[in-house]
N, C-alpha and C positions, 0 to 999 in steps of 0.2 A: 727566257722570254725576250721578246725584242725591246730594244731602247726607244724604240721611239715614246714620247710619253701619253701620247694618244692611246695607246692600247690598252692604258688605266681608264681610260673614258668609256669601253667597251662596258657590253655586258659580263661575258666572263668574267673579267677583272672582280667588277663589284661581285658576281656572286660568289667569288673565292673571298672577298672581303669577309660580306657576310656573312660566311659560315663560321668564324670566330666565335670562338663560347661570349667575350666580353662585347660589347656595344663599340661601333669606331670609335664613335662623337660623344658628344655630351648627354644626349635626348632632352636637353631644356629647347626651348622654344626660340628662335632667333630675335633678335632684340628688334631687329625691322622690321617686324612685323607685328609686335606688340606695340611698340611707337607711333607705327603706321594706322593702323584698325582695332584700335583697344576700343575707340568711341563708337564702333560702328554696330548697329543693332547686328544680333544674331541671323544667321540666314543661312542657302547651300551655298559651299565652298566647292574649289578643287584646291590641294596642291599639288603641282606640279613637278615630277622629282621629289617626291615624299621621302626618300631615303630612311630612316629609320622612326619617322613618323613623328618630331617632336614639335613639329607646327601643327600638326593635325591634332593629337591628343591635347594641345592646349585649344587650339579654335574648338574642338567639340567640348572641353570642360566648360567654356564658355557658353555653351548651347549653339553653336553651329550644328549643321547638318554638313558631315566633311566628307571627300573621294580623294585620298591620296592614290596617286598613278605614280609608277615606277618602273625597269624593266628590269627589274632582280627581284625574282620569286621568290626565291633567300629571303630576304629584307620583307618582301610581302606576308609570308604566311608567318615571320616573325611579330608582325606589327600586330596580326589579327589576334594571333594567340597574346599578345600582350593586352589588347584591347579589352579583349574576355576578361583576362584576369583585372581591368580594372572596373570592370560591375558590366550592367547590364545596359547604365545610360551612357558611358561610352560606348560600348559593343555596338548598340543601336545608332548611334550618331555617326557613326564608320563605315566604311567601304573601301576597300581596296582593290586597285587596277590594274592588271600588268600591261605595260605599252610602254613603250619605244616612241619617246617624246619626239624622235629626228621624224618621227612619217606619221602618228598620230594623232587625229583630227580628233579634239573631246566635242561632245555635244553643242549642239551651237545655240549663243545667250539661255544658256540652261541657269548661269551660277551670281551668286550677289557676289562672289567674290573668288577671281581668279589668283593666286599666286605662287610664284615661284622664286627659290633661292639656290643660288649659286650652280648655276646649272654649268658645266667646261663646255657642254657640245651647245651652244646657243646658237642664234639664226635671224637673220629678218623672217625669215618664213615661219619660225616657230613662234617668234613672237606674235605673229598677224594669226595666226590658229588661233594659241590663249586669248588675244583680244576678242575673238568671231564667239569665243566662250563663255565673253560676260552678258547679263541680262540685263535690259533698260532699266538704268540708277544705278547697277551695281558697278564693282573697282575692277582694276588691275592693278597688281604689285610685281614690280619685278628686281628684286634684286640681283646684283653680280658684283663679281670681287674686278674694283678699279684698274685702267690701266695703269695709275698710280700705282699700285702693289709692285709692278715689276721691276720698278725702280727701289725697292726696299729690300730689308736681309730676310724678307718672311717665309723665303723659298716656296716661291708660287709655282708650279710649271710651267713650262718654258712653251706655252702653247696660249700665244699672242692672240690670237682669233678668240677665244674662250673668254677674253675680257672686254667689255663696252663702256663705254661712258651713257649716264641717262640720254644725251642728243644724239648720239647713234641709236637710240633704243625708237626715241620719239620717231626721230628721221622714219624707221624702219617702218611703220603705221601710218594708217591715215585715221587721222586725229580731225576729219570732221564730225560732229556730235560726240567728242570726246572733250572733258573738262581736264585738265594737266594739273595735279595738287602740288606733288613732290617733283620734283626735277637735279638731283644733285649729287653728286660727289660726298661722302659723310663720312666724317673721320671718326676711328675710334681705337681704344689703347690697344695693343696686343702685346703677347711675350712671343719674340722669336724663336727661331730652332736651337740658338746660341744660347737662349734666355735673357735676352736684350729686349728691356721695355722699349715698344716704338709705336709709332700712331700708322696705322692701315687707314682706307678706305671702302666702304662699301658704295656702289655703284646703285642709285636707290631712285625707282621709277614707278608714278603711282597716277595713276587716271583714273575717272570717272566717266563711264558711259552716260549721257543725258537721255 
């Protein structure tokens, strides 16, 4: 397979991921996003890059109404059959998309709350889509791993463009009738690939549509 390390960005890639009997990641819920919108009344979500679904299964325990979108079918019809098997009021609270976030336009001001985490292929152009996808009042979250990280032993890949800072996200948007909550760089512990406790960053960007 080729070195370059974009080609783990592909679709391919992940759905050779996915086909793994055991889960990649954790399937807990990301911490910024609990941090972010624990206070927020129940509503319809997307996320964005759903991946193996553990922001979605917590926002619909919650009573959201969720659309996780992702472009690995793998990972999708895995989440659905998981969903199932967690009763009927998750099943119902769910829906799963296959799309290719680099050209997929989601519904426009359909959702109270847009978000995404850690996506490597990000964009001003993808970001200005998710925003056209919130509804009057509802959020945008967008998390992404800092260009801080690349200066640490976390072994980030080496694919510079994949990381933002929140004021290149802001920049990216037009933020008229938009309210800015969060705007920051957010530190927090991690164990590296050596096992050396060290503090990362998450790149953490949250708006309010008025």
């Amino acid at each position: 397979m080729s070195q370059d390390p974009r080609i783990w960005f592909e679709a391919p890639a992940w759905e050779e991921r996915y086909r793994a009997a055991e889960p990649l990641f954790s399937g807990r819920v990301n911490p910024q996003l609990v941090d972010e919108i624990s206070d927020l009344a129940p509503g319809s979500a997307l996320d964005a890059g759903c991946g193996e679904g553990g922001d979605v299964f917590w926002l619909a325990s919650r009573g959201w109404r969720v659309t996780g979108a992702d472009f690995s079918s793998v990972v999708l019809e895995k989440n659905a059959a998981r969903a199932a098997e967690l009763g009927q009021e998750i099943a119902t609270r769910t829906e799963w998309i296959h799309a290719d976030l680099r050209t997929w336009t989601p519904p426009r001001g359909q959702y109270d709350l847009v978000t995404s985490h850690f996506l490597h292929q990000s964009g001003q152009d993808l970001f200005r889509r998710l925003a056209s996808a919130v509804a009057p009042g509802g959020q945008l979250l967008i998390v992404l791993h800092s260009p801080l990280d690349l200066e640490t032993t976390m072994g980030r890949p080496n694919v510079p463009e994949g990381f933002w800072t929140a004021e290149q996200i802001a920049a990216a948007l037009d933020l008229d009738g938009w309210e800015v909550l969060t705007s920051e760089a957010r530190p927090r512990p991690a164990t590296d690939p050596e096992g050396r406790e060290i503090t990362i960053h998450d790149t953490v960007f949250r708006a309010r549509r008025i």
